[in-house]
C-alpha positions in Angstrom: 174.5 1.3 158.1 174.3 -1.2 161.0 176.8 -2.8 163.8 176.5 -5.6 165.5 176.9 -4.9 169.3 178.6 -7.7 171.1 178.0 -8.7 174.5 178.2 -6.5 177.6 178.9 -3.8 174.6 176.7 -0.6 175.5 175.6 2.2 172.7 175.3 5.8 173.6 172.9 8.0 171.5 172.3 11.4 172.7 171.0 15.2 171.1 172.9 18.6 171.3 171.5 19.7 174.6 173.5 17.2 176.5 176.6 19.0 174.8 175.1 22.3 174.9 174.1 22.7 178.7 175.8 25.4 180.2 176.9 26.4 183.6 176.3 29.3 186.0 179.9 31.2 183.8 178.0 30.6 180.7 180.5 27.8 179.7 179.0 24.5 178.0 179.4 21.1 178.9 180.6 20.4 175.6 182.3 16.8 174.1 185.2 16.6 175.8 183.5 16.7 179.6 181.1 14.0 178.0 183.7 12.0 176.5 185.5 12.1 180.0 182.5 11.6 182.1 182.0 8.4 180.0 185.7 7.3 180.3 184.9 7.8 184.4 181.4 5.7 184.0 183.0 3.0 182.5 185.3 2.1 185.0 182.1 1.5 187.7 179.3 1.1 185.5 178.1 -2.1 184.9 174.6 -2.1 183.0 173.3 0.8 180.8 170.7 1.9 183.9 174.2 2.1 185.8 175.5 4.3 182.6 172.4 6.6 182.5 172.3 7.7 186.1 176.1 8.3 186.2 175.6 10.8 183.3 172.7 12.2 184.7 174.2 13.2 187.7 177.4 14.7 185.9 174.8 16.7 184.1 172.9 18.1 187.2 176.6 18.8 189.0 177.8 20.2 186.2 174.6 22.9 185.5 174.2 23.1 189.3 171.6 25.8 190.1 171.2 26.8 185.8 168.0 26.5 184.2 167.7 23.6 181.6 167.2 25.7 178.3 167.5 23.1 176.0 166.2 18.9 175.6 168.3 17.1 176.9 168.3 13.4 175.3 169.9 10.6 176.0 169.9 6.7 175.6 172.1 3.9 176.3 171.6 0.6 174.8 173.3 -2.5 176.2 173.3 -5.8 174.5 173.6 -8.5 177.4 
């Protein structure tokens, strides 16, 4: 399958240990805190670098002090 990105249009790829990190009470970041921390992104972020560091730090504030015990991969692709 394909799709044709248009401009300013950015693509989000990412594995299940961006989902799957969990906090200090055990509890995972799961798809809806992603979903909503990309909602939040887009209102600010402008390019995908923009994109990627907002998530990051979501991700680190989220898992504060928490051991990363799974990859965590993610990409955003932004057609300019």
């Amino acid at each position: 399958k394909s799709i044709i990105l248009e401009p300013q249009d950015v693509l989000f790829l990412y594995t299940d240990g961006v989902t799957e990190q969990r906090n200090k009470g055990q509890l995972n970041f799961g798809d809806r805190r992603l979903f909503k921390a990309l909602q939040e992104a887009s209102k600010t972020c402008l390019t995908a670098h923009d994109y990627k560091q907002q998530v990051y730090k979501t991700l680190n504030d989220f898992r504060g002090a928490e051991v990363l015990d799974d990859d965590q991969t993610f990409l955003f692709f932004q057609r300019k």
